[in-house]
N, C-alpha and C positions, 0 to 999 in steps of 0.2 A: 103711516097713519098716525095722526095725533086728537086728541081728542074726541074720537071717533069718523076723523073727517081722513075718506081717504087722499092721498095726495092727485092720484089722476082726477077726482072729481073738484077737487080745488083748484087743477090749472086747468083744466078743459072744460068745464060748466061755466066757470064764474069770470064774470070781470075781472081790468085789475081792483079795481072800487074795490070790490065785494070782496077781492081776496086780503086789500090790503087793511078792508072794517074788520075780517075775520082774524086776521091774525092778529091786530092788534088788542080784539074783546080776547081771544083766546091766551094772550099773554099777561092782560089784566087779572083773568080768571088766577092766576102764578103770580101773582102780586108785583106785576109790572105796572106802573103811571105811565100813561100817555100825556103830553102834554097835545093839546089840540091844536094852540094858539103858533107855537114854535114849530109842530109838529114834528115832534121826534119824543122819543122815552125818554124821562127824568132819570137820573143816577139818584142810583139805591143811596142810601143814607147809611151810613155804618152807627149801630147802638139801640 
């Protein structure tokens, strides 16, 4: 379980869409960037 979401209800309810919106808002919430356009995470920045 992370963020209160259990893991079975994350692969067996949801799309992959839906699981791959959630994870990526849930990583944002932990100070990850998404880039949309490239679509992959931007590398942290050291400083």
């Amino acid at each position: 379980m992370k963020n209160g979401v259990p893991y079975s209800t994350a692969m067996d309810e949801l799309s992959a869409a839906e699981v791959m919106l959630y994870s990526i808002t849930f990583s944002e919430f932990e100070g990850a960037r998404f880039n949309w356009h490239a679509m992959q995470f931007e590398e942290k920045q050291s400083g």
